[in-house]
N, C-alpha and C positions, 0 to 999 in steps of 0.2 A: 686743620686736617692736612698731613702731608700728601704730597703730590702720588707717590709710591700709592697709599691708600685706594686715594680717588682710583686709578687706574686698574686696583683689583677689584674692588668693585663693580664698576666700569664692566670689567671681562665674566665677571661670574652669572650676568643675563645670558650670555652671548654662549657661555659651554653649558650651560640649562638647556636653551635651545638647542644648541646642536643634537644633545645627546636624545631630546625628544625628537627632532625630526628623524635622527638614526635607527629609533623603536618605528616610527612612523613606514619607514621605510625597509624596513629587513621584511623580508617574503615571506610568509606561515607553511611551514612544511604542510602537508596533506597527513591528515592525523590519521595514524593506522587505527586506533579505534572506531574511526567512520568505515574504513574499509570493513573493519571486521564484522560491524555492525549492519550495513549491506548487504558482506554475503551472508550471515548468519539470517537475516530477512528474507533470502530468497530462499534461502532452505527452509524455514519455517514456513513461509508461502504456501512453496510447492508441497508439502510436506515430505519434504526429504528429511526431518524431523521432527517427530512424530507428536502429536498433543499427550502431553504427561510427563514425555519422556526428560530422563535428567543430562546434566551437560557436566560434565567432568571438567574444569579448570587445565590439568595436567593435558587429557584429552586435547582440548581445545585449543589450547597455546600450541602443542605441536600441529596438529592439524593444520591452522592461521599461520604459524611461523611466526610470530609475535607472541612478546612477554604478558606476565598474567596483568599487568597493570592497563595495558591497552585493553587487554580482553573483559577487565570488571567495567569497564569504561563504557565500552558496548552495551555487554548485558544490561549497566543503568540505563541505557538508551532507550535498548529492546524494551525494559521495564517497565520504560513511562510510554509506553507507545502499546502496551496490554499484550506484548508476546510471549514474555518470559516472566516468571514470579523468582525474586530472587529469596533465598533462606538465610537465618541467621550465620549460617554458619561458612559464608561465603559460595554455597552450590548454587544451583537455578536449576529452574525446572519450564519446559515448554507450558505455554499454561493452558489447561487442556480447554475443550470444548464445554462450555454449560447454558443450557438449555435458556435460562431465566436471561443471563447477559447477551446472549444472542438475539435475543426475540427486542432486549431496548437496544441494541447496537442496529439494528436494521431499521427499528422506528425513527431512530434519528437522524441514521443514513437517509433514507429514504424521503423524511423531511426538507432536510437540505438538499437535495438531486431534486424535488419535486419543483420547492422554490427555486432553484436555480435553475431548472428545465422552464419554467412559465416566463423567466426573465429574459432565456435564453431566446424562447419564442417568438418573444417582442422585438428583441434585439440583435440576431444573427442575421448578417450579410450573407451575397450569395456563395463568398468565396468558403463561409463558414458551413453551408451547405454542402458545398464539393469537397470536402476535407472528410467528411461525415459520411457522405456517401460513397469516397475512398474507403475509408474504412469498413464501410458497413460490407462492401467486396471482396474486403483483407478476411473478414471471420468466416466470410460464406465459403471462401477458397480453403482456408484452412479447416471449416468442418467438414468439408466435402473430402480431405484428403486424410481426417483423422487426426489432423494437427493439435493436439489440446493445449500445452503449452503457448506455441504462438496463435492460435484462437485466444487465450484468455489476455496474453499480451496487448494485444489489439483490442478487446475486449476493457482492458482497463484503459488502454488510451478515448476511448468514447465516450465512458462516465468523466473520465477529465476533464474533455474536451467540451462536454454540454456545459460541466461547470465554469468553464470558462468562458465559454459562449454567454456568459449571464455578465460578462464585466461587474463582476462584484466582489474585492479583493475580501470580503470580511466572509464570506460562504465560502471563497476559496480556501482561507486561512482553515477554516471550519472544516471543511472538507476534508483538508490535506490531513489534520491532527488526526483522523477514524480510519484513514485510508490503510493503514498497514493492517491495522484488525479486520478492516473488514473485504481485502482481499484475501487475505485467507480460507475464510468463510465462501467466499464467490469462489475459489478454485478448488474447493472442497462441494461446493456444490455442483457445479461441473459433472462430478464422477459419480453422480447420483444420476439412476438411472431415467432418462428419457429428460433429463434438466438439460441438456446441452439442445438437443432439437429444442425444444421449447424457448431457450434462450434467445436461439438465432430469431424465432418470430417473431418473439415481443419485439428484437432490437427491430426489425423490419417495420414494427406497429409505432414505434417511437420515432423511427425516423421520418414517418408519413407523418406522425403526428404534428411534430416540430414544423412539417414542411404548412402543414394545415393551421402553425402558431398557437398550437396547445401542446400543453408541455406537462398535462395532469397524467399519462401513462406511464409515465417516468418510476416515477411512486411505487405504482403497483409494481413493476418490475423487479426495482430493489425489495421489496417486502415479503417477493415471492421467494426470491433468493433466499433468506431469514426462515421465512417458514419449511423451505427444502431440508435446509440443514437441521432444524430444531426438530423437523419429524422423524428424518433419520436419527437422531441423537433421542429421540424422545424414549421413554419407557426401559432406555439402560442405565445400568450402575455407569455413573458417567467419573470414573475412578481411571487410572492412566491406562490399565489396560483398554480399557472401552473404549477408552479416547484412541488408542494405538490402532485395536483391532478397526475404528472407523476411519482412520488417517490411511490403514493399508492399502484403500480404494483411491487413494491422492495417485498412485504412482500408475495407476492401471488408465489405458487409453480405450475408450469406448471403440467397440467392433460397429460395422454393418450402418453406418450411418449414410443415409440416400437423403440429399440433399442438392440444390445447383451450382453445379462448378464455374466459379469468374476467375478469372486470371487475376492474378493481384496486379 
């Protein structure tokens, strides 16, 4: 073997490597399909998007300011996460409110936040305490001042936060996969009348409870949430307009609420 040989040889490990530690190393842009997918999730949330309603492609790319390719990239997202149905023919649609999926979405909910509340119970320190009863302050000042929006923000940080109070990365994982469907649901329930007062109590009764290391109220909480919604929903043609005309209550802030004001 000549010498010439050896020595190409030799170098052909050595530009492998290189060009693997080069992929190793180039930085991943921030993929605008997560952006889109984000906002597109809080408008769905909040219902600034209505259950039924259809999503225009051309629409939506100008809207976003990004091309249709990042934009189907989303919607797959949105997809697998139960907020948008997409159609053969490249549309999507909000996927509306039904009764049946609701009523096991919150049984499972519910399951997971109950176990994870009883672990929580055993398992929270006192600083996990004082974080909790931060918050529990954040919702009272914000119902007190009519705030619904940042009442539910705070509001979802609390159910996280028990879940995580539970140290247990496999109920978190669990958790996190229902959480987009099933804030929807909770801020839909919200604007159902006299659910937002009744909300703040339970949270009051859960966090005595927690402090008392039971963590079984939890449960019922989530399940009432589930039943709010299905009753409201119950007895209509649950077809988009139904869905629309019950989604019109998402944008409306409840009046007249007397409740005790804490400084956040």
């Amino acid at each position: 073997m000549t010498e010439a040989k050896v020595t190409r040889r030799n170098k052909e490990p050595k530009r492998a490597m290189t060009a693997l530690q080069r992929r190793r190393l180039r930085v991943p842009r921030v993929g605008l399909h997560e952006q889109a997918a984000a906002r597109l999730r809080t408008m769905i949330v909040r219902g600034e998007l209505a259950p039924g309603q259809s999503l225009g492609e051309a629409d939506l790319s100008d809207a976003l300011g990004i091309s249709r390719t990042p934009l189907r990239e989303a919607l797959k997202q949105l997809a697998n996460e139960g907020l948008v149905e997409l159609r053969l023919n490249h549309s999507a649609v909000i996927t509306p409110f039904r009764r049946a999926e609701l009523t096991e979405l919150f049984e499972a909910v519910s399951g997971i936040e109950r176990c994870a509340a009883e672990l929580a119970a055993l398992r929270m320190e006192e600083a996990d305490f004082e974080r909790l009863e931060a918050l529990q302050d954040k919702i009272e000042w914000h119902h007190g001042r009519g705030e619904l929006r940042d009442y539910f923000q705070a509001n979802q940080q609390i159910h996280s936060a028990i879940v995580g109070f539970a140290r247990n990365a496999v109920l978190r994982a669990t958790h996190e996969a229902l959480l987009a469907r099933a804030e929807r649901a909770r801020f839909f329930a919200l604007t159902v009348l006299g659910r937002w007062d009744e909300s703040v109590r339970e949270h009051q009764e859960i966090l005595a409870a927690l402090r008392a290391r039971a963590g079984q109220i939890l449960a019922h909480h989530v399940r009432r949430t589930g039943e709010i919604v299905a009753e409201t929903l119950d007895g209509k043609a649950l077809d988009g307009k139904a869905d629309a005309a019950a989604a019109a209550h998402l944008t409306a802030t409840p009046r007249g609420r007397k409740t005790k004001k804490v400084a956040p």
